[in-house]
N, C-alpha and C positions, 0 to 999 in steps of 0.2 A: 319675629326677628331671629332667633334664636334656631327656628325650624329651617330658617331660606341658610344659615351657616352651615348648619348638618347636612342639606342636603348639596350645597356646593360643596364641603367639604368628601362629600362619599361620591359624588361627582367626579371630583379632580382627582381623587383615589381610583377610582373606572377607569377614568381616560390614561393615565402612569401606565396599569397594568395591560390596555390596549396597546400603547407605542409600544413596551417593552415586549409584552408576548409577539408581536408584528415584526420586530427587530432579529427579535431570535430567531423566530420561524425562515425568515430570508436570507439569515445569514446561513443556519445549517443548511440550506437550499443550493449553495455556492459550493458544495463539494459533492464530491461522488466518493463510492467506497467499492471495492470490488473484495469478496471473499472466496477461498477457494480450499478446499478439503482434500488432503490426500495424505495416504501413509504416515494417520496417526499426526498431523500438521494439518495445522489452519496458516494460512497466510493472506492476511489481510490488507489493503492496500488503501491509503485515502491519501486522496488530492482535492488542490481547488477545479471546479469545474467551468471557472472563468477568470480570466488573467489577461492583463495589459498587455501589450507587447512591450519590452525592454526591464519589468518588474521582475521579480525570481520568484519562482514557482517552486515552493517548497510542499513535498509531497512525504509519508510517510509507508514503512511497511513494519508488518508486525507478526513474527511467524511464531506459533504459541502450540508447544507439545502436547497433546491429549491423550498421548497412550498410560499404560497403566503402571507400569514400572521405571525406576529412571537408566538414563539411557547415555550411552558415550555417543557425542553427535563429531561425524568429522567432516568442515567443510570450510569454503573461500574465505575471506573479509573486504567486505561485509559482506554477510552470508544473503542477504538481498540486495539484487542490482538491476538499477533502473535502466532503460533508454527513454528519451523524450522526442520527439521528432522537429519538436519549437525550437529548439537550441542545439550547440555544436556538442556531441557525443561524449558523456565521460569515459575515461580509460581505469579501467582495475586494474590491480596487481592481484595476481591470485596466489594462494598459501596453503600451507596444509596444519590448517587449525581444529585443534579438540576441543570442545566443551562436553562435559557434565551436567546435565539436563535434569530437572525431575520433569514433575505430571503439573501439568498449568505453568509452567515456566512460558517468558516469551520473552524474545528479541526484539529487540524495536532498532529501525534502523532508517534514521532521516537522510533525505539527500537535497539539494536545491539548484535548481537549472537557472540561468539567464535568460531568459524569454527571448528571440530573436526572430520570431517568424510570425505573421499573422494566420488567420483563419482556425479552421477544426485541425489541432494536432492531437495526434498519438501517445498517448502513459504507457511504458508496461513496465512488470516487474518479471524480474525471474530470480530464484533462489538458484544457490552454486551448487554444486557436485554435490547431495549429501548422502555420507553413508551413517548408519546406522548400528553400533556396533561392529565396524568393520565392513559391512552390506549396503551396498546402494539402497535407495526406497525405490517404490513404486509411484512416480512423479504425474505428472498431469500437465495438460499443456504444450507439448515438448514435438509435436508433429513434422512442423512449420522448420523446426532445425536439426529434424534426423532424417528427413527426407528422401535425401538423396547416400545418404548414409549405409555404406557395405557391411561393415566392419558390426561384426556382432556385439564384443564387448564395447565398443564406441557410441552403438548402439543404447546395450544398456546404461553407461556412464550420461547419456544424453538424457535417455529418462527418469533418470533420477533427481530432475530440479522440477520445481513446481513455477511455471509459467502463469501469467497473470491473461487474461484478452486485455485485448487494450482498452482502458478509458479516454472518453473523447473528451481534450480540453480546449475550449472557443479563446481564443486568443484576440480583443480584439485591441 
């Protein structure tokens, strides 16, 4: 008697830790994360990678110093800005903001769209203007909008934000 208890009891104990590692497993499944390295910055970006149409798609970025020394950073607010293709386009105001950075320091900067379109839409991130001590970086990404682009310093000011590729999110 006492034996059929133990082993329903380590039973029901299995089956818990089944549902729950199951649960987890599928919900981290539901986002995507996109990372991208350049001049001394990571900029990290995570979304859900499935969304209703008409719910809010709140997506994150996280841009995180790794150089060695600390550093006067000067750029937009928020210094990460999305577009979403699902929804009707946010407008920025852009600034000319200083921060004071060390080594591991990092920005986190949320944003959250209204869902308005169905099917596979478009995430992307782009960081603003950043200079570095007064110096633009060496950015990543930035092809696609200096393209057509004459102007040399315009040029360089363009490549200095770190561009995301786009993550695909199924809207349905």
């Amino acid at each position: 008697m006492v034996g059929k208890i133990i082993v329903r009891y380590l039973f029901s104990i299995f089956l818990i830790f089944i549902i729950f590692g199951c649960k987890n497993k599928s919900e981290e499944e539901n986002f995507v994360t996109e990372k991208i390295e350049a001049s001394n910055f990571v900029l990290e970006i995570t979304s859900p990678s499935v969304i209703k149409n008409g719910q809010m798609l709140k997506v994150e970025g996280k841009l995180t110093y790794v150089g060695d020394v600390p550093i006067e950073l000067s750029h937009g607010e928020p210094i990460i800005r999305f577009s979403f293709t699902g929804s009707d386009e946010h407008v920025y105001t852009d600034g000319g903001f200083i921060t004071k950075i060390q080594t591991g320091q990092t920005i986190k900067v949320e944003e959250e769209f209204k869902v308005t379109k169905a099917g596979k839409q478009s995430l992307k991130a782009r960081t603003t203007l950043i200079l570095v001590d007064g110096k633009p970086i060496k950015g990543i990404g930035n092809e696609e909008y200096i393209k057509n682009e004459t102007n040399e310093e315009l040029i360089e000011l363009g490549n200095s934000k770190i561009t995301s590729a786009p993550l695909i999110i199924n809207v349905k």
